[in-house]
mmCIF file of the N, C-alpha and C atoms, coordinates in Angstrom:
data_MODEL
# 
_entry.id   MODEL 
# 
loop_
_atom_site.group_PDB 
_atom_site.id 
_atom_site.type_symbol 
_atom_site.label_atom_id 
_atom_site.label_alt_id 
_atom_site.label_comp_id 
_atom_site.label_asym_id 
_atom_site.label_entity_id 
_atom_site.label_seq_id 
_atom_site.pdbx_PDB_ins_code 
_atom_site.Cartn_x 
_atom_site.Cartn_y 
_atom_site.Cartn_z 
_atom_site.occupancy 
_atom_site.B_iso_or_equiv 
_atom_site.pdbx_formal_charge 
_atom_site.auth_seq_id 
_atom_site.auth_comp_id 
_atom_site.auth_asym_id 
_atom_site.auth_atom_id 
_atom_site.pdbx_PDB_model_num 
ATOM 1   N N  . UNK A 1 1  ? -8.014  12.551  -6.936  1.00 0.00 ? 1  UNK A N  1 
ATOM 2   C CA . UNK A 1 1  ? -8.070  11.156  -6.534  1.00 0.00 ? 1  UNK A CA 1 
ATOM 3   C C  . UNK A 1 1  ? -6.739  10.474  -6.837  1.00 0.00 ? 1  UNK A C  1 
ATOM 4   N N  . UNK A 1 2  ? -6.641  9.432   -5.997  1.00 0.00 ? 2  UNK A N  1 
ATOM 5   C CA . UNK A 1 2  ? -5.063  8.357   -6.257  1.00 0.00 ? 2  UNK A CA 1 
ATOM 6   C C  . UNK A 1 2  ? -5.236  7.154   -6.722  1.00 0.00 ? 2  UNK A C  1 
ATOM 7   N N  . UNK A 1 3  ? -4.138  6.944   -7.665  1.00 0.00 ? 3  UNK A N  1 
ATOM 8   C CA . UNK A 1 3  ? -4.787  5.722   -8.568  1.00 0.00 ? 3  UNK A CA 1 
ATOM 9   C C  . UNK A 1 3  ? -3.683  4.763   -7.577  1.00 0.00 ? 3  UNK A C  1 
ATOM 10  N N  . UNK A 1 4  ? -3.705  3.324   -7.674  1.00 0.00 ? 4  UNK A N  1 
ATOM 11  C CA . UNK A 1 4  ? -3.016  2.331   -7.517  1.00 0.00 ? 4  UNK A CA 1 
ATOM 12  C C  . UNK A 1 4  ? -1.745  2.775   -7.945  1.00 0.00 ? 4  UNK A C  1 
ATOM 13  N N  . UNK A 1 5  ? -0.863  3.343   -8.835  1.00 0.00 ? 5  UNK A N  1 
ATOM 14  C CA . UNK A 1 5  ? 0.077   3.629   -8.976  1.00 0.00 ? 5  UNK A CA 1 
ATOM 15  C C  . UNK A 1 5  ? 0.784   4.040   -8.298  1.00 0.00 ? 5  UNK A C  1 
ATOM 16  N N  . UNK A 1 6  ? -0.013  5.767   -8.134  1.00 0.00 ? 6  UNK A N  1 
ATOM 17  C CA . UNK A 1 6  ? 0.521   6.735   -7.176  1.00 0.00 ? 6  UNK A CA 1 
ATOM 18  C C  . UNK A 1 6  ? 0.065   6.514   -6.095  1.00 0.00 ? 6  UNK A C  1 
ATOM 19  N N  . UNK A 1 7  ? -0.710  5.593   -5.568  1.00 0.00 ? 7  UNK A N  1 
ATOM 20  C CA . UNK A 1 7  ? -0.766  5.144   -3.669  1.00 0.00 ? 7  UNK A CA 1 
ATOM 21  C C  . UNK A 1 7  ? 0.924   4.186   -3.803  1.00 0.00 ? 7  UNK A C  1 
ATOM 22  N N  . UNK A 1 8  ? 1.010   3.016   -4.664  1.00 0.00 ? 8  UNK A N  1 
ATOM 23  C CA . UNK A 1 8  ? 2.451   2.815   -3.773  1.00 0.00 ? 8  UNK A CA 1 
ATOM 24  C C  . UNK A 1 8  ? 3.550   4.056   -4.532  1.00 0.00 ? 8  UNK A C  1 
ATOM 25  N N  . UNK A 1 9  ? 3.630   4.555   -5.198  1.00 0.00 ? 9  UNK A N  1 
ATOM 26  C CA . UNK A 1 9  ? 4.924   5.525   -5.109  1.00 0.00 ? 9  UNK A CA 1 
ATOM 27  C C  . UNK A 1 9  ? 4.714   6.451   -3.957  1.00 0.00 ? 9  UNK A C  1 
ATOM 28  N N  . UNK A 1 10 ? 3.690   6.753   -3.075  1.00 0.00 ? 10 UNK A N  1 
ATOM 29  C CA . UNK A 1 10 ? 3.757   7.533   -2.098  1.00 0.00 ? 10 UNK A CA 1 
ATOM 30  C C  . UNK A 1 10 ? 4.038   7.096   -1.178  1.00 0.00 ? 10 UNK A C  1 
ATOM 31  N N  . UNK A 1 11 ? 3.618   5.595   -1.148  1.00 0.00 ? 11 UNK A N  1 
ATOM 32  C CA . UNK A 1 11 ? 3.998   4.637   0.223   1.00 0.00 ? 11 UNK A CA 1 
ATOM 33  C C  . UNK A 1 11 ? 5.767   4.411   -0.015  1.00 0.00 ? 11 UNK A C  1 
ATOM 34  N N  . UNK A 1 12 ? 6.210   4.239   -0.897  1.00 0.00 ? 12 UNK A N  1 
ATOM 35  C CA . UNK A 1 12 ? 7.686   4.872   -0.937  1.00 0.00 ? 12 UNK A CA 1 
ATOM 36  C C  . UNK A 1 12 ? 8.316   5.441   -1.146  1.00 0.00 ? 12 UNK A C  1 
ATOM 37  N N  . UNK A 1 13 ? 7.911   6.559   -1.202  1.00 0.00 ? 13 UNK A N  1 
ATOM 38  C CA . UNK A 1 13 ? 8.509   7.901   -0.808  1.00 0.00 ? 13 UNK A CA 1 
ATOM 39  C C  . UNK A 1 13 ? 8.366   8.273   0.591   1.00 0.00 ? 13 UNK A C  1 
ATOM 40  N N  . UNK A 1 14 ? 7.390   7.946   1.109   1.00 0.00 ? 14 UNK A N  1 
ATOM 41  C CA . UNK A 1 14 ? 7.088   8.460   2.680   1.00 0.00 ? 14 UNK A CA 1 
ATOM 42  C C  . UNK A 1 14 ? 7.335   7.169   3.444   1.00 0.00 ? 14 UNK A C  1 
ATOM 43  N N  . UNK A 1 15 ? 7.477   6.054   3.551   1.00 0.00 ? 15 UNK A N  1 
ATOM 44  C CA . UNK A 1 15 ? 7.871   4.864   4.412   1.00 0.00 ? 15 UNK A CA 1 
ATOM 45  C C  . UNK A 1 15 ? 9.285   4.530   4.037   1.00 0.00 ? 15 UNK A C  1 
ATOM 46  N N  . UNK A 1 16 ? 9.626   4.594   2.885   1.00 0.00 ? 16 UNK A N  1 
ATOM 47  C CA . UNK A 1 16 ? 11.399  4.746   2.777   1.00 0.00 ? 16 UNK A CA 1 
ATOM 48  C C  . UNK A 1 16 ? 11.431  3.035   2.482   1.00 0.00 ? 16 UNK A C  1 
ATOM 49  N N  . UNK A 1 17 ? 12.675  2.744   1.471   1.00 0.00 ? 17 UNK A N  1 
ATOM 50  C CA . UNK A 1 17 ? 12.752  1.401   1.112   1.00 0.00 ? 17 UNK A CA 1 
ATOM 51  C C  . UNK A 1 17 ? 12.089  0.310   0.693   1.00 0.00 ? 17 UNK A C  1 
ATOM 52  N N  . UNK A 1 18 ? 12.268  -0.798  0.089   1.00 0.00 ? 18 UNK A N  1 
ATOM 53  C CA . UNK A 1 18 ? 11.605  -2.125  0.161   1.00 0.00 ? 18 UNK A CA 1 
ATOM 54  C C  . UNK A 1 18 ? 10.775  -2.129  -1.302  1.00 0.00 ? 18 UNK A C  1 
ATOM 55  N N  . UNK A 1 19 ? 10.061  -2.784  -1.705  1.00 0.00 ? 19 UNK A N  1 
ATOM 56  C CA . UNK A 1 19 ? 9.255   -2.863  -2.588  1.00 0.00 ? 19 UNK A CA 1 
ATOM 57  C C  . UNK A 1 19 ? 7.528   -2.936  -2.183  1.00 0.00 ? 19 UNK A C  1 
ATOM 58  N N  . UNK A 1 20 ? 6.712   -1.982  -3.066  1.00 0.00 ? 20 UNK A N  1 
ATOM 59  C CA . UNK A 1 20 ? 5.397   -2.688  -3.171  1.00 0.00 ? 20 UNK A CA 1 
ATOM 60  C C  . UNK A 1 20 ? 5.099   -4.137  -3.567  1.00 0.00 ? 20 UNK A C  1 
ATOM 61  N N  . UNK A 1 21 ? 4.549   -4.725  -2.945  1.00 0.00 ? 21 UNK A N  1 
ATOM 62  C CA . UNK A 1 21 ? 4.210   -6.130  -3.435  1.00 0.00 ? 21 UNK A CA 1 
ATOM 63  C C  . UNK A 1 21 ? 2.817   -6.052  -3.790  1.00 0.00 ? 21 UNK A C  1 
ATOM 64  N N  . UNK A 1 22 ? 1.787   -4.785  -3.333  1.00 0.00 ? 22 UNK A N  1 
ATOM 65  C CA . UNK A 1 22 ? 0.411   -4.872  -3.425  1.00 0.00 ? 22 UNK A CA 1 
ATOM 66  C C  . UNK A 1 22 ? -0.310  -4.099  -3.248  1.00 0.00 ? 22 UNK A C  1 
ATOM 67  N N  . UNK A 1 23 ? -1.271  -3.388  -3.902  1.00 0.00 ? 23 UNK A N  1 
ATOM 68  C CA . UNK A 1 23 ? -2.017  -2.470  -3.405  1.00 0.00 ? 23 UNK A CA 1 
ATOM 69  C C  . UNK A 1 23 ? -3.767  -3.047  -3.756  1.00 0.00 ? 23 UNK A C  1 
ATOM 70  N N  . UNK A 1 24 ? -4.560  -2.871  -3.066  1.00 0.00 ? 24 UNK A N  1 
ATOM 71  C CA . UNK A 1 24 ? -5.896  -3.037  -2.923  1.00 0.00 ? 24 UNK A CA 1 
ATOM 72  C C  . UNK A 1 24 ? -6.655  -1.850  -2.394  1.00 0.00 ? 24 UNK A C  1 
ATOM 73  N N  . UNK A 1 25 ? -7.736  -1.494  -3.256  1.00 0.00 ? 25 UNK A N  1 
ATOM 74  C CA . UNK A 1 25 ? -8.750  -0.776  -2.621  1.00 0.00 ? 25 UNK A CA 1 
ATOM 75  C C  . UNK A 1 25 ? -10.322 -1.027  -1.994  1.00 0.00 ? 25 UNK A C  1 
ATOM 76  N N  . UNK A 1 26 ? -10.185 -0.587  -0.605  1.00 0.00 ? 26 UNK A N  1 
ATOM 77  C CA . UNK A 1 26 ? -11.026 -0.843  0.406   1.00 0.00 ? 26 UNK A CA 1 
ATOM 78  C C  . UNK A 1 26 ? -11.444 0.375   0.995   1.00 0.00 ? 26 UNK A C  1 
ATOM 79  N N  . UNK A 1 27 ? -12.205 0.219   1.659   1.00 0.00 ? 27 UNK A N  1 
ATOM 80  C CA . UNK A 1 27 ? -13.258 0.804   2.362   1.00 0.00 ? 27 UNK A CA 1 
ATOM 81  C C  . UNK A 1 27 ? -12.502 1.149   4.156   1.00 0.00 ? 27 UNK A C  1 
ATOM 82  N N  . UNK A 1 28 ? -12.440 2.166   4.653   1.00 0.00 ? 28 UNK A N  1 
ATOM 83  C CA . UNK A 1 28 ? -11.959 2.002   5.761   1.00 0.00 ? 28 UNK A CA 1 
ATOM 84  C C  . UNK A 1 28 ? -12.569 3.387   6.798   1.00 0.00 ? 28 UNK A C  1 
ATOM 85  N N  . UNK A 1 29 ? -13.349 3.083   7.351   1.00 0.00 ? 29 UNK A N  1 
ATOM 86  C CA . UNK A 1 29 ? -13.963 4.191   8.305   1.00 0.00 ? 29 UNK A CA 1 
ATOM 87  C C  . UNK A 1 29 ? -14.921 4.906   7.559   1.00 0.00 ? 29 UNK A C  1 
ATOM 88  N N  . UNK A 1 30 ? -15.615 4.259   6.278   1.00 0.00 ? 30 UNK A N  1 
ATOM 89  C CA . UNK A 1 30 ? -15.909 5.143   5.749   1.00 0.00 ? 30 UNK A CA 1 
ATOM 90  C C  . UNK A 1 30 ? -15.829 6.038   4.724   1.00 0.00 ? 30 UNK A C  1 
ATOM 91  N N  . UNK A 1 31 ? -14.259 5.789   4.310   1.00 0.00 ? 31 UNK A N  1 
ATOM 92  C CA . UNK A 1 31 ? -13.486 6.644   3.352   1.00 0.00 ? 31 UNK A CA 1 
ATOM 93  C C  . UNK A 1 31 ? -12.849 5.470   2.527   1.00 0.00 ? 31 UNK A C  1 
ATOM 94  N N  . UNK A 1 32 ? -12.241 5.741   1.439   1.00 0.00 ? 32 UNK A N  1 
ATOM 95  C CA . UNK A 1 32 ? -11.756 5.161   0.274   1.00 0.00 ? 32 UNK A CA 1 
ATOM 96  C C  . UNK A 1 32 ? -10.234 5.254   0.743   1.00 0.00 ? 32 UNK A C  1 
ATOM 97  N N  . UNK A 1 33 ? -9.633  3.926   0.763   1.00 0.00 ? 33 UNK A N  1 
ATOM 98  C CA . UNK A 1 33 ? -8.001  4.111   1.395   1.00 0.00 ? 33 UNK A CA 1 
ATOM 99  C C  . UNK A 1 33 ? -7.392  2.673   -0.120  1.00 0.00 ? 33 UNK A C  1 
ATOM 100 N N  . UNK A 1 34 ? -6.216  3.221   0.049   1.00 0.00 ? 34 UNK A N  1 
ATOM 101 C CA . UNK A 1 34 ? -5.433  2.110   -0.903  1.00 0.00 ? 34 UNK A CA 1 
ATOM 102 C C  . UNK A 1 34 ? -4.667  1.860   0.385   1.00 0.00 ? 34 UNK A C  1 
ATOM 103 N N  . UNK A 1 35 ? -5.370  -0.410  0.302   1.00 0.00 ? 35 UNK A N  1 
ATOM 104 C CA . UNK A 1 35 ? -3.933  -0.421  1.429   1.00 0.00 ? 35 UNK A CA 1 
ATOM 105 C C  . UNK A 1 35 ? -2.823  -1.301  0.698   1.00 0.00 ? 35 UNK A C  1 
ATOM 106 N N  . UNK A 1 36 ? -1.821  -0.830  1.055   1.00 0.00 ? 36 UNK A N  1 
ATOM 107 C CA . UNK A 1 36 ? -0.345  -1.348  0.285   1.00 0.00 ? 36 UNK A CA 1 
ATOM 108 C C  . UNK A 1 36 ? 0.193   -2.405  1.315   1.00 0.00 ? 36 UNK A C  1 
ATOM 109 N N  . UNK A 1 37 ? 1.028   -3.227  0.596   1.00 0.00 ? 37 UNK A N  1 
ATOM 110 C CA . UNK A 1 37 ? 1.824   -4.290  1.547   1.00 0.00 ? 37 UNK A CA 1 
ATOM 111 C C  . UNK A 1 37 ? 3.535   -3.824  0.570   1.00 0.00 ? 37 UNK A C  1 
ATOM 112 N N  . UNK A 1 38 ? 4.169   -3.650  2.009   1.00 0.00 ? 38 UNK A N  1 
ATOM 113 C CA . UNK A 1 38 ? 5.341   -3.214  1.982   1.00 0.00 ? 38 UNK A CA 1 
ATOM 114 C C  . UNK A 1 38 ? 6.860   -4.759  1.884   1.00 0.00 ? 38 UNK A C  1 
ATOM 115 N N  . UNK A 1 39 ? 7.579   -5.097  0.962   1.00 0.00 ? 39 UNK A N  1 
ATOM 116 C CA . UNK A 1 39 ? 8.408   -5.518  1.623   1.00 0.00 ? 39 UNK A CA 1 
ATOM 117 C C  . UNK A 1 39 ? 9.718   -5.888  1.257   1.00 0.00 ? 39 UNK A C  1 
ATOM 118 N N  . UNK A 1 40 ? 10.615  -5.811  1.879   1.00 0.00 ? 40 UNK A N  1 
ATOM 119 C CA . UNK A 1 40 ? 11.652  -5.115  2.171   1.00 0.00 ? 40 UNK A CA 1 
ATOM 120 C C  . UNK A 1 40 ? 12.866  -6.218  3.723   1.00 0.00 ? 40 UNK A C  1 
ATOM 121 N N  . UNK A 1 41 ? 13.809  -5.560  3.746   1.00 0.00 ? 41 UNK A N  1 
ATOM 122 C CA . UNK A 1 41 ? 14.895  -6.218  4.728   1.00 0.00 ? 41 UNK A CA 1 
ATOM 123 C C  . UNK A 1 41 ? 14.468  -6.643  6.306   1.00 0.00 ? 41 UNK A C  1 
ATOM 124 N N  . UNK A 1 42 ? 13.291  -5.948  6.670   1.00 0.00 ? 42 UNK A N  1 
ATOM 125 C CA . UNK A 1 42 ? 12.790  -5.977  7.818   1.00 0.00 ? 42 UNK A CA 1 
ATOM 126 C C  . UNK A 1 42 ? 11.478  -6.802  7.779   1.00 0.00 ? 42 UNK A C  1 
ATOM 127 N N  . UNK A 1 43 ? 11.184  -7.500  6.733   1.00 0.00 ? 43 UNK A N  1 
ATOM 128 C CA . UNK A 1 43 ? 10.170  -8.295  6.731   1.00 0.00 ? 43 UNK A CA 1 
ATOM 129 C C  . UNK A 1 43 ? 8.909   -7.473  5.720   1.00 0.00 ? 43 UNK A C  1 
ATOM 130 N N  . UNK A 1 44 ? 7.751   -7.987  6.477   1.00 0.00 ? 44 UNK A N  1 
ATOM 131 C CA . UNK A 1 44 ? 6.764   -7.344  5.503   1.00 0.00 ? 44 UNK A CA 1 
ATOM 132 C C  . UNK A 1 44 ? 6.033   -6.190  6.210   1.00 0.00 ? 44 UNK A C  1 
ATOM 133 N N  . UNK A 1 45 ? 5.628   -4.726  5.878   1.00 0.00 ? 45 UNK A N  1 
ATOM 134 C CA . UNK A 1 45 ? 4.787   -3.969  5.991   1.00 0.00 ? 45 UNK A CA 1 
ATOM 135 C C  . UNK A 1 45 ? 3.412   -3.291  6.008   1.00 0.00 ? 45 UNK A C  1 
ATOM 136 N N  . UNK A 1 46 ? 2.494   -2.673  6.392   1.00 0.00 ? 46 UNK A N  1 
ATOM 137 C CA . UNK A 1 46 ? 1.470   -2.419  5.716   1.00 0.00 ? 46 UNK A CA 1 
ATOM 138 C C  . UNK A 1 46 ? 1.265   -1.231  6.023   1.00 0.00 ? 46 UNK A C  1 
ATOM 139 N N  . UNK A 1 47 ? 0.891   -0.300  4.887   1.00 0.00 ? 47 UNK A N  1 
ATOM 140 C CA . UNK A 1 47 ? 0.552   1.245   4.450   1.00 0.00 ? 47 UNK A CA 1 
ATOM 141 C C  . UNK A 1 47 ? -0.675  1.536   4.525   1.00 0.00 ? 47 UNK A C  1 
ATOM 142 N N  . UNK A 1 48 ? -1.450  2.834   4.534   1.00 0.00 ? 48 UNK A N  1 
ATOM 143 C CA . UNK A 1 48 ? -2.781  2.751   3.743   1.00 0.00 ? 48 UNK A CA 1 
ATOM 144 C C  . UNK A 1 48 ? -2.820  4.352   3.357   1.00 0.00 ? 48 UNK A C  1 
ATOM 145 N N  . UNK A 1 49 ? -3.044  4.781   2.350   1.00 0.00 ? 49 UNK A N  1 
ATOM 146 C CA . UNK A 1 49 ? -2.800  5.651   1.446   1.00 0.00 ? 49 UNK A CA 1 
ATOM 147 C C  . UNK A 1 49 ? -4.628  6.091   1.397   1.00 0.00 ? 49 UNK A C  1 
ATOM 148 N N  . UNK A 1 50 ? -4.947  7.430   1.991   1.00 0.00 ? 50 UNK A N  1 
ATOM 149 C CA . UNK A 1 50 ? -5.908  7.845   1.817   1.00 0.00 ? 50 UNK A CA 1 
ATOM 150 C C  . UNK A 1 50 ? -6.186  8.236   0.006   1.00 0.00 ? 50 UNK A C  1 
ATOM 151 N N  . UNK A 1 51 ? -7.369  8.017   -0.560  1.00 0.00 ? 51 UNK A N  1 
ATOM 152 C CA . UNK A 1 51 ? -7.708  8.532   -1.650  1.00 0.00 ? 51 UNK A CA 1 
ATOM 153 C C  . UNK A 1 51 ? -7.529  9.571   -2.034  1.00 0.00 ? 51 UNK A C  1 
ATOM 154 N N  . UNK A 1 52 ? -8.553  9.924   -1.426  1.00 0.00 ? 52 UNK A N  1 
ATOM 155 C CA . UNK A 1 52 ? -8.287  11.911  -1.469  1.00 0.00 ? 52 UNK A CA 1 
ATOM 156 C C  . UNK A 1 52 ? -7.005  12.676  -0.989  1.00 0.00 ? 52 UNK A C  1 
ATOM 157 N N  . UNK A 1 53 ? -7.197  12.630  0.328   1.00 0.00 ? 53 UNK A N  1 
ATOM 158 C CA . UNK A 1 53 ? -6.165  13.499  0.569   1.00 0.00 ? 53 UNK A CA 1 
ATOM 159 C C  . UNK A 1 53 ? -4.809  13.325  0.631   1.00 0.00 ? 53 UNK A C  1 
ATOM 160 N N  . UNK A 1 54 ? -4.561  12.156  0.061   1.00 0.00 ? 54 UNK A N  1 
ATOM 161 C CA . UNK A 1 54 ? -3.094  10.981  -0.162  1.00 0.00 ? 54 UNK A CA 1 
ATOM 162 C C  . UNK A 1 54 ? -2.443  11.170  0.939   1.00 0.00 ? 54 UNK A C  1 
ATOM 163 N N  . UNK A 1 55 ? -2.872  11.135  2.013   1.00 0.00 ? 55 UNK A N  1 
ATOM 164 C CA . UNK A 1 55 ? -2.276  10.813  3.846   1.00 0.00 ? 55 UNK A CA 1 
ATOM 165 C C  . UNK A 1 55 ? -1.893  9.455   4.124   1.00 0.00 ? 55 UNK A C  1 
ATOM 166 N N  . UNK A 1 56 ? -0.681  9.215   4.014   1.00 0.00 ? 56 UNK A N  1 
ATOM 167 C CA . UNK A 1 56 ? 0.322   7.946   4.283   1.00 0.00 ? 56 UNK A CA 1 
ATOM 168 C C  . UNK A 1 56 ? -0.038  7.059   5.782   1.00 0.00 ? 56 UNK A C  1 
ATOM 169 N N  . UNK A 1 57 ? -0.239  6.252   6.111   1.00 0.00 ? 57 UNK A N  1 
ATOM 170 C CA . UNK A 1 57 ? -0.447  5.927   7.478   1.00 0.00 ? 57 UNK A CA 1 
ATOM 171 C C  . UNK A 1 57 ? 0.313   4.359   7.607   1.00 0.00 ? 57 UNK A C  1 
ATOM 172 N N  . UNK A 1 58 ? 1.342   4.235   8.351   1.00 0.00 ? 58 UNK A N  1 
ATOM 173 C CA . UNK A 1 58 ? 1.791   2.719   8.270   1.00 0.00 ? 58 UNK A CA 1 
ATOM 174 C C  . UNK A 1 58 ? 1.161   2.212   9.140   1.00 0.00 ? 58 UNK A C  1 
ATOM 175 N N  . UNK A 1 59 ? 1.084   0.659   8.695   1.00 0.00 ? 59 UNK A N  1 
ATOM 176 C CA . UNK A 1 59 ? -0.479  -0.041  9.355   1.00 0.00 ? 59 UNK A CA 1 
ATOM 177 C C  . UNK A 1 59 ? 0.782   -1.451  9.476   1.00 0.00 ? 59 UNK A C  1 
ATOM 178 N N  . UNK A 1 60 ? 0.184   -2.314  10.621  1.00 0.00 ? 60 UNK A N  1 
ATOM 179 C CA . UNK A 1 60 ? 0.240   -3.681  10.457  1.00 0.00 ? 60 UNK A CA 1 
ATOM 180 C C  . UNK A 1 60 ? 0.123   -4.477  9.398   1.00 0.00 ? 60 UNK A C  1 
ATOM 181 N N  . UNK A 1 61 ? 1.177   -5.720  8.984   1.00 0.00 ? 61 UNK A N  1 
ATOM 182 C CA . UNK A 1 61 ? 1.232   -6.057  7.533   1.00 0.00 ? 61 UNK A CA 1 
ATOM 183 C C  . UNK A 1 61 ? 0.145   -7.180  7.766   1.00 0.00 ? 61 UNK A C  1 
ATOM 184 N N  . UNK A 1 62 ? -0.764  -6.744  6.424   1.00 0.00 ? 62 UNK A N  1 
ATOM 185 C CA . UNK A 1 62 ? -1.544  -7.317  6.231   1.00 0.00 ? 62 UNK A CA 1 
ATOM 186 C C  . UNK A 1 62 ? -1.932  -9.046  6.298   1.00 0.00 ? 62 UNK A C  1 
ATOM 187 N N  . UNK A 1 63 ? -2.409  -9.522  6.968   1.00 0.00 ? 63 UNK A N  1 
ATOM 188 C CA . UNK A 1 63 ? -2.029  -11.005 7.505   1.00 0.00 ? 63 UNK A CA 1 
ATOM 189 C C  . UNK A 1 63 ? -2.317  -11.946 5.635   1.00 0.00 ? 63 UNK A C  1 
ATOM 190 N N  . UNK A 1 64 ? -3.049  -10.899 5.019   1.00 0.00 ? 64 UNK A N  1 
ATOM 191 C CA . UNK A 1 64 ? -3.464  -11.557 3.838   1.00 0.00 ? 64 UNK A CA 1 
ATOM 192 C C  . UNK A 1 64 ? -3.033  -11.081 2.614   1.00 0.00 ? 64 UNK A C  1 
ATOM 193 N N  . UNK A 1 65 ? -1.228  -10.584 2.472   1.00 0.00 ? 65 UNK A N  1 
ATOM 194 C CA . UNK A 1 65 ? -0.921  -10.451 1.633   1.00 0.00 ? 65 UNK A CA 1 
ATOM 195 C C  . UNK A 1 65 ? -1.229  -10.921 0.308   1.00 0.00 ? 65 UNK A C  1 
ATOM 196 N N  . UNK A 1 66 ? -0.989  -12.314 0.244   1.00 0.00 ? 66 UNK A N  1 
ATOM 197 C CA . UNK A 1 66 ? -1.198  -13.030 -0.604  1.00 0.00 ? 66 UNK A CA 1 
ATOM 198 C C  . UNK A 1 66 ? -2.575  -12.726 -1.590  1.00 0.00 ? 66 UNK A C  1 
ATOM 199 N N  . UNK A 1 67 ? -3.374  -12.113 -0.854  1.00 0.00 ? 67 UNK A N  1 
ATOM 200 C CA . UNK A 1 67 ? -5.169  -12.320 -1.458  1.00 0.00 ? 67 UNK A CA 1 
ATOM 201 C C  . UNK A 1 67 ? -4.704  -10.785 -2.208  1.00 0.00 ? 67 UNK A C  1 
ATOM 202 N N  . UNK A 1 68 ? -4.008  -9.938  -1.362  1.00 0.00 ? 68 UNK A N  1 
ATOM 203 C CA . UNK A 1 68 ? -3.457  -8.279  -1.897  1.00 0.00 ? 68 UNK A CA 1 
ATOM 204 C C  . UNK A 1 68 ? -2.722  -8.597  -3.265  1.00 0.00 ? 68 UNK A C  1 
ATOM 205 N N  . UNK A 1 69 ? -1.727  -9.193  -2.788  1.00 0.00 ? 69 UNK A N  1 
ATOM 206 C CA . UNK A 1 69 ? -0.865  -9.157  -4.353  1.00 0.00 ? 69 UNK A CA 1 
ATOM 207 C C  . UNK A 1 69 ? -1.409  -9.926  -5.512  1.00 0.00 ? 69 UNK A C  1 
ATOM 208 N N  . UNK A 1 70 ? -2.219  -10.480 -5.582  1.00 0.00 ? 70 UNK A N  1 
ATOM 209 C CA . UNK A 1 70 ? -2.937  -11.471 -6.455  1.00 0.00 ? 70 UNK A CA 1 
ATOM 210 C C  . UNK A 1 70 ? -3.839  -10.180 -7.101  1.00 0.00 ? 70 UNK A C  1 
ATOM 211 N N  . UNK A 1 71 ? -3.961  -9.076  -6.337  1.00 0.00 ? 71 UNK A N  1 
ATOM 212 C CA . UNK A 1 71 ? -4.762  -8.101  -6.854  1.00 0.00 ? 71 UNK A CA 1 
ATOM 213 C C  . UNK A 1 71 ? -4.056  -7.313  -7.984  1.00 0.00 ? 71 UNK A C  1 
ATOM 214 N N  . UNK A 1 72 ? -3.043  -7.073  -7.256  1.00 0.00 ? 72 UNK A N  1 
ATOM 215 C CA . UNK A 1 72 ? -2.036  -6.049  -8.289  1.00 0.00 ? 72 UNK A CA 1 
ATOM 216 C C  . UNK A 1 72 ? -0.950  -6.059  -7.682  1.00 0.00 ? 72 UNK A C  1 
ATOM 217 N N  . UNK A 1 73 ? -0.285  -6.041  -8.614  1.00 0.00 ? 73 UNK A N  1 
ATOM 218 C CA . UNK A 1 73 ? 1.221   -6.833  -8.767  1.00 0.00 ? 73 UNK A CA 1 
ATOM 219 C C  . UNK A 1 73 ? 2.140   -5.194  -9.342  1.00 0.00 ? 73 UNK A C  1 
ATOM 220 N N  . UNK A 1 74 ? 2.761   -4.606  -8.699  1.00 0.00 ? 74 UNK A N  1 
ATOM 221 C CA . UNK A 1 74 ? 3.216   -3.314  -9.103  1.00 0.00 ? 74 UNK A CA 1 
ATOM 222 C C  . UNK A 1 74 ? 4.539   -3.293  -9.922  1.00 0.00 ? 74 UNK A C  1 
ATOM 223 N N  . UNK A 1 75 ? 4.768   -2.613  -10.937 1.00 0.00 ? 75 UNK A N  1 
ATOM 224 C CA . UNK A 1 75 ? 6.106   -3.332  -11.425 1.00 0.00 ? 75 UNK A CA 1 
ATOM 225 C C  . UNK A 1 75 ? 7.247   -3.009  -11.020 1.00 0.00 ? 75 UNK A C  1 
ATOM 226 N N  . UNK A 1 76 ? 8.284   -4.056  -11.268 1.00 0.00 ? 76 UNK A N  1 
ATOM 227 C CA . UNK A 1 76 ? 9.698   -3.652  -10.516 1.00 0.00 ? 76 UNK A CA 1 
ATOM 228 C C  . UNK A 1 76 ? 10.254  -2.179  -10.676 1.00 0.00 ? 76 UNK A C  1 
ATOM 229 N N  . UNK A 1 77 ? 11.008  -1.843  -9.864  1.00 0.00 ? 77 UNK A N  1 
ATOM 230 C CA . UNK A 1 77 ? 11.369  -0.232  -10.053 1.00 0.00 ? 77 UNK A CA 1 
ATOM 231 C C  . UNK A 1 77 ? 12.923  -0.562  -11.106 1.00 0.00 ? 77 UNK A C  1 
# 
C-alpha cells in the first residue's frame, strides 16, 4: 500500500517538477487512489496515484485545491 508521502514523491518523480501542494485520499472507480495537486511554472496540476499498484495518472487540476491542501500540506523539499 502507498502512504500520502510516497503518492506525492511518485507524482514527482514520474510528472517531473513543481511542488506537491496536496494529497487526499478518495475513492475512484472503485479503487483507493491518492489524488495530488501539482504546482509548479505552468500553473497548477492534478495526479492520481493508485494505492496498490502505485500507477501515476495525470488528471485535470483539481478545481478544489484549496479543500486538498487544507488536507495535507507536504513538506518543502
Amino acid at each position: 500500500m502507498t502512504n500520502a508521502a510516497q503518492a506525492a514523491d511518485l507524482v514527482l518523480r514520474e510528472l517531473g517538477g513543481g511542488r506537491v501542494t496536496g494529497v487526499a485520499l478518495e475513492e475512484e472507480n472503485g479503487r483507493a487512489v491518492w489524488k495530488a495537486v501539482l504546482a509548479g511554472g505552468t500553473g497548477t496540476r492534478g495526479a492520481q496515484v493508485d494505492v496498490l499498484s502505485r500507477a501515476v495518472r495525470e488528471t485535470a487540476a483539481d478545481p478544489e485545491a484549496r479543500v486538498v491542501r487544507a488536507r495535507f500540506t507536504a513538506p518543502d523539499a
